[in-house]
N, C-alpha and C positions, 0 to 999 in steps of 0.2 A: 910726816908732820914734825915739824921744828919747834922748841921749846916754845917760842914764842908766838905759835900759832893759838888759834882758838876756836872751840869748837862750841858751836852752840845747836839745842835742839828746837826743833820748826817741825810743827803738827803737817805740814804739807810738805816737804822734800827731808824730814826727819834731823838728818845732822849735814849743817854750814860750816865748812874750816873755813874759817878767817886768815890769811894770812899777816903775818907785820904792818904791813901797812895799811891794810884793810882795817885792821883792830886802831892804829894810829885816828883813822879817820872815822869809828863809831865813835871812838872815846870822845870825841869833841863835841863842847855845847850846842854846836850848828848840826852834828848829827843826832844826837839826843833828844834834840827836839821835837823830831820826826817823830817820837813815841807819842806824843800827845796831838800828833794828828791825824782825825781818822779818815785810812784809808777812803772810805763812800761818802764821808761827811754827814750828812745825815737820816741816812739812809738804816742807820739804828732806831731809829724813832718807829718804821718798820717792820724790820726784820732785827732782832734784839740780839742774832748773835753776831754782830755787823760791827764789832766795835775793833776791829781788828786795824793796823797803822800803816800808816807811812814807811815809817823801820820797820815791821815784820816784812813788808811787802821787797822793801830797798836792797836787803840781807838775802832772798828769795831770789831777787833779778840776776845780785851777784852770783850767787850761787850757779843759776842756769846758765850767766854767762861764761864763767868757767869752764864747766859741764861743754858749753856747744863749741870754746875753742880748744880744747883735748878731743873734742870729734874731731875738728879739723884737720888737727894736726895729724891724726892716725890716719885721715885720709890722704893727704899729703897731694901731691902732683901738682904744685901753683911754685911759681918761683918765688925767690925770698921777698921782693919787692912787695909782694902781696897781704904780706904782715909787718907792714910798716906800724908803727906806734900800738905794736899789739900788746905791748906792758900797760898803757894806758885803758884800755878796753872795759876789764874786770872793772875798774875805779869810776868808770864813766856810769857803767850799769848802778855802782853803787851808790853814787852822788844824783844820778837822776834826778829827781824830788828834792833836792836839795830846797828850791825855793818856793815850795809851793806856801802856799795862803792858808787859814786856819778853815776848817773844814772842805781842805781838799779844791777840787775843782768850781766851786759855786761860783764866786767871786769872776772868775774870767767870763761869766755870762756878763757885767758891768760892763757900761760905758766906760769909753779911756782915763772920761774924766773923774771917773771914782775909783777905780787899781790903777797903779803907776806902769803895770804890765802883765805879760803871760807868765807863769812861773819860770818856761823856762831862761826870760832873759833878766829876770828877778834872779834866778843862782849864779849871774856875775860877781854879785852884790855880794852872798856867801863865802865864795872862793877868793874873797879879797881879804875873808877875815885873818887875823896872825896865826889863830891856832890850828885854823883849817891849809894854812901854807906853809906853815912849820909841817905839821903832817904829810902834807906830800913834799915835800921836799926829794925823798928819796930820788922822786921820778924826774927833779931837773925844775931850773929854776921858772921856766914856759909853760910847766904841767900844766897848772891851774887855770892860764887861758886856752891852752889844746881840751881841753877835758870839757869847757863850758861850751866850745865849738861844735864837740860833740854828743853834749846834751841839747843845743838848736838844732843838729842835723847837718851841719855846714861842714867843707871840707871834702878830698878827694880819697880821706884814707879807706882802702879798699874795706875791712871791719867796720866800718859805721853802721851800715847795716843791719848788725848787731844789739845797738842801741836806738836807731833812731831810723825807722820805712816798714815795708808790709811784713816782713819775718823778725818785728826786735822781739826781743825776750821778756821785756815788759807786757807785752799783749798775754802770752803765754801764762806769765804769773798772776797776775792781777787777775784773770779771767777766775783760773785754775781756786786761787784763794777768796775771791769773791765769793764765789759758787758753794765753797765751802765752808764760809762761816756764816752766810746766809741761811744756808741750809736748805738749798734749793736744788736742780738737778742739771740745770741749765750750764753750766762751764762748762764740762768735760769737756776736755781738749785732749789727741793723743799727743802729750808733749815731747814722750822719748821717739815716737816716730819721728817727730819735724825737727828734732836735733839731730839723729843718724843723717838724715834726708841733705841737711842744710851742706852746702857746697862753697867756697870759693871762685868764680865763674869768670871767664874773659866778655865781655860788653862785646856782639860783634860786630858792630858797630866802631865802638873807638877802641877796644883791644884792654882799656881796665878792669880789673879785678873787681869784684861786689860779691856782696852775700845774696844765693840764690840756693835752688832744691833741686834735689833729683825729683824727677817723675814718680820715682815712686812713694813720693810723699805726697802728694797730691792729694789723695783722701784724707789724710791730715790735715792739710790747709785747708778743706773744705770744713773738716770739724771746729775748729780754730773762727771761720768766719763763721759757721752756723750759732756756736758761743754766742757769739760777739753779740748778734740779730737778739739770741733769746736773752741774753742778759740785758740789753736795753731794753727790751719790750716788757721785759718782766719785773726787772728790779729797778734799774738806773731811773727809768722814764716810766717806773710804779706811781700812778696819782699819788698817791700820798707823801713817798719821797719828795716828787715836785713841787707839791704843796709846803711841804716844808723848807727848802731849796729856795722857795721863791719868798717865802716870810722873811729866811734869814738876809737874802740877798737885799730885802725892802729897807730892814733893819739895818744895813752897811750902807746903803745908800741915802738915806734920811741921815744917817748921821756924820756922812761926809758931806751932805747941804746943809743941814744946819750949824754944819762948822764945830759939831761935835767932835771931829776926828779928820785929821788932815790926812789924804790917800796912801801917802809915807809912811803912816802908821800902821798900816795893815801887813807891811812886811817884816816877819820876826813873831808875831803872838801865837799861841800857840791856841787852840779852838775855845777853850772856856778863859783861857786869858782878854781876848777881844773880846766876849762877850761881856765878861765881868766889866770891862773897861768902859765897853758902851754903856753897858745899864749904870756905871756911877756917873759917871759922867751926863747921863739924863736928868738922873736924882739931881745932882747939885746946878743942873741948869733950871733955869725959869723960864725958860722957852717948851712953846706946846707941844713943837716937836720933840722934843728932849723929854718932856714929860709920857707922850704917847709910848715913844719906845721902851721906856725904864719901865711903866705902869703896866702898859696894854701887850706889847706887840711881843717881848721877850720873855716875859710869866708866860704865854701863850705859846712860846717857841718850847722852855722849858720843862710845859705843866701837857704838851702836848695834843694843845687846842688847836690844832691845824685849820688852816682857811679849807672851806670848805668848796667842793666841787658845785658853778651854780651853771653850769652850761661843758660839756664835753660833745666834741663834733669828731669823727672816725674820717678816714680816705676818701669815705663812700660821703657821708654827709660835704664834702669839701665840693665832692667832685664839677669840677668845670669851671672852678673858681680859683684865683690864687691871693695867697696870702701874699700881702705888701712886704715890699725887705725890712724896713724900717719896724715891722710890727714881730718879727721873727726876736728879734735881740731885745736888750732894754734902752730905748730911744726916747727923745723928750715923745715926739707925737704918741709914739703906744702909751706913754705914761698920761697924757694930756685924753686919752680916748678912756684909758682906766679911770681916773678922775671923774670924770662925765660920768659914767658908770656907776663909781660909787655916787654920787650926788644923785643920781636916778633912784637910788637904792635907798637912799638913806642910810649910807656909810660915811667917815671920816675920808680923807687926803691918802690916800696911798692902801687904802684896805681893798681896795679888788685889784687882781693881777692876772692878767693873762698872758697864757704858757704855750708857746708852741715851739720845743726843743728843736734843737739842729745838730747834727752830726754827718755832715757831707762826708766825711772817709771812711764812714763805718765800714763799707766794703772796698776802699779802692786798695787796689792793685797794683805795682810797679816793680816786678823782680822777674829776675834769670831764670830760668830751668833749663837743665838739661836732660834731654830725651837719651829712651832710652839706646838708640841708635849712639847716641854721643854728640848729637848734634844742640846748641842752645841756643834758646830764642828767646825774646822778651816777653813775659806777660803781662799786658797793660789792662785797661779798664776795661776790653773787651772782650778779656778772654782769650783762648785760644781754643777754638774748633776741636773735641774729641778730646781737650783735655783738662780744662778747667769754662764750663760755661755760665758757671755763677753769675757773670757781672751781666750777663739775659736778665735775670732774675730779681738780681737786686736792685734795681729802683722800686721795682713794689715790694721789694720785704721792707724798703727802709720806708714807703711810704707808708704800710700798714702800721708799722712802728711806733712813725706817730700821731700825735693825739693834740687838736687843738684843745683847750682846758680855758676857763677862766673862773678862776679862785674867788671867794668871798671870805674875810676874817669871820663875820655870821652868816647863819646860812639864808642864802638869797636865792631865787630863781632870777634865771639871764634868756632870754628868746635867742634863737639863733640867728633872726633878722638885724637885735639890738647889736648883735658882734660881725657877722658876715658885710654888712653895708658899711662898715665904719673900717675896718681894716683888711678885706680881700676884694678882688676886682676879678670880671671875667676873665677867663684864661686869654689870652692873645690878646687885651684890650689895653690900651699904653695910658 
């Protein structure tokens, strides 16, 4: 450790050395800011001890990613070409999150026309700041676009991997610290096995390097995806998270049609910053929407009056039906069938919501292994025969998962017919 190292302590991997340049780039207000954003968003409303960040989590990733390339290196046998831009790697881990939105992921459920994008091509915008490229400076004048490259995923450097497909190290952590300030039992992940495990691998195919496992990590990866399955089902896509998930998401949206807030603004605040912003910004408008939000809808966020469940439908209740694509996300027509709904009810403009999450990668697949013979093969979404046959499996874990829901700000009862005939159609029927 170098004078100018830094050591911080972390309830979940204990003590984090920072190196120089790592501590160059907490120090800055673009990473600072991450503390006031929480990790689950609002999934504290919940589980109370969920209040855990952005930077706890970012500091974490760094850490592991360190950690898995010192495995690497001790394993050695890849030629040098295969650690191309491996100085950059640590800092990609770190910067991750750089642009996420103020409570976390919600926001990227929006239409385009209300977030200006996904967070990860929102940390361009970051990486453009002076203190965050003074900072990396060390690494070369291109750092700061090589690094954002590798927080989208893009790029042939064999390490990406690392940061961005089925083995990055952010699954690992977020799961691991989830789990744990939740207080629930659902994360456990064997994370020192999948880091021993983790390999350097030739594609054989086209002969490139990527990050893949040895076989005999394989029941690691299994725990790792079984995580994944119970931490959705249990916490993330917990009714009541969603419920609240879906108030704050109404609240962001209402107040970018009413011209309360132009979508530009939503990049940079920090979680009670936006909100304070919205609710004055209601108050001093004389518009009813602007009134609702400030009066009704965010006392309610904060006083933790959550919309209520007035119709929940399981797998089983779905079956033989499919929901419309348009009704999965937030679309004018789902908002135009909520509507209805509420006026059915004897609700206001925007007070019933209905939720049926999506996460099509929860289980996908796409990395190397090497068998124990020596020989390596790809594992894709299907698996491989005798040695990873999860992906049999998982379309019904991800189907049980989820939960069609629709919300009412008071408590309402919803028929299953009032929602089935209006937003799903028979299976096979166009």
């Amino acid at each position: 450790m170098t004078g100018s190292d830094k050591l911080i302590r972390d309830p979940l991997w204990e003590t984090i050395r920072l190196d120089p340049t790592a501590v160059r780039i907490v120090d800055t207000a673009e990473f600072q800011r991450l503390r006031y954003i929480r990790q689950l968003g609002l999934a504290h409303l919940v589980y109370p001890g969920a209040t855990h960040t952005r930077f706890d989590h970012a500091l974490g990733v760094y850490h592991l990613t360190r950690t898995a390339l010192r495995h690497l290196r001790e394993r050695g046998g890849v030629p040098p070409e295969a650690w191309e831009d491996e100085e950059l790697i640590p800092y990609a881990a770190l910067l991750h999150d750089i642009g996420h939105y103020a409570y976390s992921h919600a926001l990227e459920e929006l239409e385009t026309e209300h977030v200006p994008a996904h967070h990860e091509e929102v940390s361009k915008r970051f990486f453009a700041s002076p203190s965050l490229r003074d900072a990396l400076a060390p690494l070369g004048l291109t750092a700061p676009e090589r690094l954002a490259e590798l927080i989208r995923g893009e790029g042939e450097i064999p390490l990406r991997g690392l940061i961005s497909g089925s083995l990055d190290l952010d699954k690992m952590e977020y799961l691991r610290r989830d789990a744990r300030f939740c207080g629930v039992p659902y994360g456990e992940v064997d994370v020192s096995r999948l880091l021993q495990g983790l390999m350097l691998l030739p594609d054989p195919e086209t002969g490139r390097y990527e990050i893949g496992v040895h076989e005999k990590a394989i029941a690691a990866l299994e725990s790792l995806l079984f995580a994944k399955y119970q931490m959705f089902r249990n916490v993330y896509w917990h009714h009541a998270v969603r419920a609240a998930t879906g108030l704050y998401k109404r609240i962001v949206e209402e107040a970018v049609r009413a011209g309360l807030l132009d979508p530009e603004e939503l990049i940079g605040p920090t979680d009670e910053e936006l909100l304070y912003e919205i609710s004055r910004r209601g108050q001093e408008s004389d518009d009813e929407i602007g009134t609702r939000i400030a009066m009704r809808w965010i006392p309610a966020l904060r006083h933790r009056k959550l919309p209520k469940r007035a119709l929940e439908l399981t797998a089983a209740d779905l079956s033989g039906r499919q929901v419309e694509d348009w009704a999965v996300g937030d679309s004018p027509w789902k908002r135009a069938v909520e509507d209805d709904l509420a006026g059915e009810l004897g609700l206001e403009s925007g007070e019933v919501m209905i939720d049926f999450p999506v996460k099509p990668a929860m289980f996908q697949l796409d990395l190397l292994i090497e068998r124990r013979g020596g020989a390596v093969q790809r594992l894709g979404l299907e698996g491989v025969e005798g040695i990873l046959d999860l992906p049999k499996v998982a379309r019904e874990l991800y189907t049980t998962a989820r939960v069609l829901r629709v919300f009412t700000l008071e408590r309402r009862e919803v028929s299953a017919e009032q929602v089935l005939d209006r937003i799903t159609r028979p299976i096979g029927a166009i």
